[in-house]
Residue, then its C-alpha position, 0 to 999 in steps of 0.5 A: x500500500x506504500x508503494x501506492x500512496x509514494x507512487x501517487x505523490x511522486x505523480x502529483x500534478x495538482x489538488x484532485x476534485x474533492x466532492x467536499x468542496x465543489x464551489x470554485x473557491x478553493x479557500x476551505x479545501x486550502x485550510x482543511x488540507x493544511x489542518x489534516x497535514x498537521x493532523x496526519x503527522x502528529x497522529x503518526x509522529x504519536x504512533x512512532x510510523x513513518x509520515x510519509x503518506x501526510x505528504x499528500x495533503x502537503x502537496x495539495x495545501x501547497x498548490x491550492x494555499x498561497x504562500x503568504x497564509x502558509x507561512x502566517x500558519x506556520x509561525x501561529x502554529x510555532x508560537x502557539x496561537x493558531x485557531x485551528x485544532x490540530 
């Protein structure tokens, strides 16, 4: 199954339709792949496994986010103060 998931990164183009977000703005699929990134590599980092399957959500957030928000998140999430629950 890793090898799927590895072989689907290495392929990644762009973020895939989500049925969840249907609308043209894209900002809740940016922030929801953002959080699930961040969810994703606590959980396993908690287990001890390897994240490497959470790049997939790093790679959509990071084609749909733009890079200001992202950095913004970034220094909320290391100075304790980001709204979201991870």
């Amino acid at each position: 199954m890793s090898d799927t998931i590895e072989e689907r990164i290495k392929n990644y183009r762009t973020a895939p339709f989500d049925a969840r977000f249907p609308n043209v703005n894209q900002t809740r699929n940016c922030y929801q792949n953002y959080l699930d990134f961040h969810r994703c590599t606590k959980a396993l980092g908690a287990k001890d496994q390897d994240p490497a399957p959470c790049q997939w959500y790093a790679r959509v957030y990071q084609s749909l986010c733009p890079r200001s928000w992202v950095d913004k998140w970034d220094e909320q999430l290391e100075n304790g103060s980001f709204p979201g629950k991870i």
